[in-house]
VEXBA-515248 format. One record per residue (C-alpha): residue in one letter; residue number from 0; x, y, z. Coordinates in nm, 3 decimals. Layout:
<nodes>
  residuo  num       xx       yy       zz
        A  NUM        X        Y        Z
...
</nodes>
This chain:
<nodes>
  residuo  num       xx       yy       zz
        X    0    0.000    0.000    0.000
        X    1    0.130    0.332   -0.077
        X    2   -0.122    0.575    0.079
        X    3   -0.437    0.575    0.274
        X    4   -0.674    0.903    0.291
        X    5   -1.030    0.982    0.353
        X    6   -1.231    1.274    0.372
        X    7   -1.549    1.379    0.613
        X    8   -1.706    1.724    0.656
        X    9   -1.667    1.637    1.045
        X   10   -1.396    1.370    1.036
        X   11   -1.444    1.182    1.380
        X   12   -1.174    1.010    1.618
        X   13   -1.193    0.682    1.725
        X   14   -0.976    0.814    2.055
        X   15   -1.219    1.093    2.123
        X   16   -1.544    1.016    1.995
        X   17   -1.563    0.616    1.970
        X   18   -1.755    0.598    2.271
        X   19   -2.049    0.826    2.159
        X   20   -1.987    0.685    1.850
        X   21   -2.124    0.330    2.079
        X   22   -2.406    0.529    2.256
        X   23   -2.599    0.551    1.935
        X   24   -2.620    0.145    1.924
        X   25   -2.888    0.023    2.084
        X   26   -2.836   -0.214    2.359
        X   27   -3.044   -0.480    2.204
        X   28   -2.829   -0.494    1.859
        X   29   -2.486   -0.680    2.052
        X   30   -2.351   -0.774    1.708
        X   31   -2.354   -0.435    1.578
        X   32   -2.205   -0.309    1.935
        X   33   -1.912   -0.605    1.881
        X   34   -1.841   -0.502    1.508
        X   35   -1.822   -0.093    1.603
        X   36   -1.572   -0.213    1.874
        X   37   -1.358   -0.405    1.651
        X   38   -1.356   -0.160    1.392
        X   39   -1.285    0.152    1.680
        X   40   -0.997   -0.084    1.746
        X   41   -0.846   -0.139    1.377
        X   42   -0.931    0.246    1.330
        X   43   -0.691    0.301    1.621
        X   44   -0.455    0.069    1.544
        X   45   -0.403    0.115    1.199
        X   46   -0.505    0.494    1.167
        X   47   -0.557    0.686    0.788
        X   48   -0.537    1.042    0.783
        X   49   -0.907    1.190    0.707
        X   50   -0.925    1.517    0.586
        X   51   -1.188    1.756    0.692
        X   52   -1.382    1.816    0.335
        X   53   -1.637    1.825    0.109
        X   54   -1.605    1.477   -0.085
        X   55   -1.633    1.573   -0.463
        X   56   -1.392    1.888   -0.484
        X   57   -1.130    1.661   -0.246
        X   58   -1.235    1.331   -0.468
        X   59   -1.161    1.581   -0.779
        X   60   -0.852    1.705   -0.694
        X   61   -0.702    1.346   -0.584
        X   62   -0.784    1.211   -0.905
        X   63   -0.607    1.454   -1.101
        X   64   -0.279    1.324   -1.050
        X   65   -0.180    0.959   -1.184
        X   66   -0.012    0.733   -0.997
        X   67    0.194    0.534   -1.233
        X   68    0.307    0.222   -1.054
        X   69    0.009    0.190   -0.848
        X   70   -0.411    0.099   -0.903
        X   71   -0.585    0.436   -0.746
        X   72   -0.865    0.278   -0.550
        X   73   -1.137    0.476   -0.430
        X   74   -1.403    0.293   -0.227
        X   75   -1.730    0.386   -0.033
        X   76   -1.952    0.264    0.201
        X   77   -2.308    0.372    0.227
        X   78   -2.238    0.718    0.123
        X   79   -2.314    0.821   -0.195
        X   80   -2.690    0.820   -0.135
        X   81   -2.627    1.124    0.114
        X   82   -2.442    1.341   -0.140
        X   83   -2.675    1.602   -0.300
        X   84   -2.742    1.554   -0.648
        X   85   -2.507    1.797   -0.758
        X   86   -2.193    1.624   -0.562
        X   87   -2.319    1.276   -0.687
        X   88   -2.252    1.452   -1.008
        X   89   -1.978    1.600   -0.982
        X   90   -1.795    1.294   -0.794
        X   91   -1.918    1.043   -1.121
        X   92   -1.758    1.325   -1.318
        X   93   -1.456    1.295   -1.178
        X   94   -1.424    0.932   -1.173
        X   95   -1.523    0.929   -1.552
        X   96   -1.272    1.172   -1.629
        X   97   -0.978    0.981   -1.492
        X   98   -1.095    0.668   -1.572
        X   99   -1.068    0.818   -1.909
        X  100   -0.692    0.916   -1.844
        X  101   -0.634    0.526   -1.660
        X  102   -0.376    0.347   -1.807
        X  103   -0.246   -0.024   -1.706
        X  104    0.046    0.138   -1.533
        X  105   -0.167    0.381   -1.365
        X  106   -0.502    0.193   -1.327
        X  107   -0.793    0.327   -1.123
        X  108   -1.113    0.141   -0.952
        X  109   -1.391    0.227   -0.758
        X  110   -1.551   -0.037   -0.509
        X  111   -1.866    0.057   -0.336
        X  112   -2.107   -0.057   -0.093
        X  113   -2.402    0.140   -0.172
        X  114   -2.792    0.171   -0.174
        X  115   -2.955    0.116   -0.464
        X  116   -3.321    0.052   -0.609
        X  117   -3.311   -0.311   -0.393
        X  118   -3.439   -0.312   -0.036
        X  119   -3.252   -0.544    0.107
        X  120   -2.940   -0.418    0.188
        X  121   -2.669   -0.255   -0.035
        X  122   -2.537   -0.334   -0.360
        X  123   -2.138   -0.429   -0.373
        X  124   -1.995   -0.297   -0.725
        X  125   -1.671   -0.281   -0.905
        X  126   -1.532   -0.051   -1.171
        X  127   -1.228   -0.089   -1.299
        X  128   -1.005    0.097   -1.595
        X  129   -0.852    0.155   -1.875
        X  130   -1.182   -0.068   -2.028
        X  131   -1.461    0.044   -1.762
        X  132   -1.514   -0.308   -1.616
        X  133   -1.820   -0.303   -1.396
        X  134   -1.909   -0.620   -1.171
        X  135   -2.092   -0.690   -0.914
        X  136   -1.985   -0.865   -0.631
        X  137   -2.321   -0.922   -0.456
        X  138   -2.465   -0.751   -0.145
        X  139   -2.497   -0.660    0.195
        X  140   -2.610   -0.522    0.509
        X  141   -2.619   -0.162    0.597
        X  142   -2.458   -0.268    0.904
        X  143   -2.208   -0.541    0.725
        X  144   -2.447   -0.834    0.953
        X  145   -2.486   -1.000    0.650
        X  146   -2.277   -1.010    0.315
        X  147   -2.400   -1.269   -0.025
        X  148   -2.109   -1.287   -0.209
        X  149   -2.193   -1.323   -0.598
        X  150   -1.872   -1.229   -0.788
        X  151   -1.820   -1.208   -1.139
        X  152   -2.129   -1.084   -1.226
        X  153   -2.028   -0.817   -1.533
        X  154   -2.359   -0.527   -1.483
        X  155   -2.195   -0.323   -1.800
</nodes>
């Protein structure tokens, strides 16, 4: 791995805000409250600088520059769907426009874990370029209590 970032418009710490980050379980979900611990732990342990930020003019400007030697993943998780139309936009824009300028030295892919017109649960996708391979991997819960693997699946 070369580099890790995110970005938040109120980036939180697992030191300083993990345990109201576990008030807003409830009590009667223990599986959830066991998976937010472990994941307060990894976040800890193996801590990524997150940027305070609005996600499509960071996402825009971190795609401009290739990364020749490396595959520029960007991923999300149940995000997207809370973006205004004019960021969800913008951020497809962006990803367009480098997958445009991805090369196999310099490839790019997006993985997401995302709502979409299903109810049950999210939808796991891939992109990937230069060619603008789309799969999809299956789905799962909001919550990641569940996950259906069903690789392979080519949605383009």
């Amino acid at each position: 791995m070369v580099e890790r970032r995110g970005v938040d418009l109120n980036p939180l710490s697992p030191q300083r805000d993990g345990l109201r980050l576990l008030a807003y379980v409830w009590p009667d979900q223990p599986e959830r409250l066991s998976r937010l611990r472990l994941a307060l732990s990894l976040a800890v342990e193996k801590a990524a600088p997150v940027d305070r930020g609005d996600a499509a003019p960071w996402l825009a400007v971190r795609l401009a520059e290739r990364r020749p030697g490396t595959c520029h993943l960007v991923y999300s998780t149940v995000a997207f769907q809370y973006f205004p139309p004019e960021a969800q936009a913008e951020i497809a824009a962006a990803m367009e426009a480098a997958g445009a300028r991805a090369s196999t030295d310099a490839p790019l892919a997006w993985a997401a874990m995302e709502a979409d017109a299903t109810p049950d649960g999210a939808a796991l996708t891939l992109r990937f370029w230069p060619g603008d391979l789309r799969l999809t991997a299956g789905r799962a819960g909001f919550h990641c209590q569940w996950v259906d693997w069903r690789p392979g699946v080519q949605t383009r």
